[in-house]
N, C-alpha and C positions, 0 to 999 in steps of 0.2 A: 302156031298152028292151034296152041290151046284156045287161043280168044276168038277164033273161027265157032268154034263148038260149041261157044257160050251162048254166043250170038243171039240165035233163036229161044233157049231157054227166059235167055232176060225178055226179052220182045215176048210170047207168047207171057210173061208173069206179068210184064208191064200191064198189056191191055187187061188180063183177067183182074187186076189189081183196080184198076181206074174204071172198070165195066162195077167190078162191087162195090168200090167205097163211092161210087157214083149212084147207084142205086141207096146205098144208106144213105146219102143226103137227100137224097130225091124223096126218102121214106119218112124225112123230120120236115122236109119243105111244104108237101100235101097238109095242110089245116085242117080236112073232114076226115083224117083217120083219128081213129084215139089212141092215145099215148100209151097204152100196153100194147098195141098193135103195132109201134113204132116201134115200141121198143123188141119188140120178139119180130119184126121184117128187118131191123136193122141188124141184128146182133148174130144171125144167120152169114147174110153177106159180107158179115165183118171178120168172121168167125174164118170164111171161105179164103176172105183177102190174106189172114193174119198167117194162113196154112198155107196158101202158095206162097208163097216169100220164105217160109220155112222147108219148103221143098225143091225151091231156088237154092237155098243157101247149101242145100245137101247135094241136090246135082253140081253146084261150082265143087265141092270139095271132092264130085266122084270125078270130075273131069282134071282136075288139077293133081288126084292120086295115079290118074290112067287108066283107075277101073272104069269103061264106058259102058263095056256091057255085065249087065245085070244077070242076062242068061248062062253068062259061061260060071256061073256060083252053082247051076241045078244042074 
């Protein structure tokens, strides 16, 4: 039942994961930007990528403790 729940969290990290670090490469591929520009477009959506995978990793271990809901703590 637990790997029902996962499900959509990995799906919905997946694509945000593959949408950003597809954009950094896209951002080193373009030749008319200049290279501080690559580097502060890149480093953003990397930044984004590297934080959902770590928000991944925290919602597997809330679903896997059985805390699901967040709200019953307020």
């Amino acid at each position: 039942m637990k790997a029902k729940k996962m499900i959509a969290p990995i799906i919905v990290t997946l694509f945000l994961f593959l949408y950003n670090i597809g954009f950094v490469l896209l951002c080193f591929v373009v030749e008319e930007i200049p290279f501080a520009i690559k580097i502060l477009g890149g480093a953003i959506p990397f930044a984004f990528a590297c934080v959902s995978i770590y928000v991944l990793v925290e919602r597997i271990k809330e679903i896997r403790s059985g805390e699901e809901d967040d709200l019953s703590k307020y």
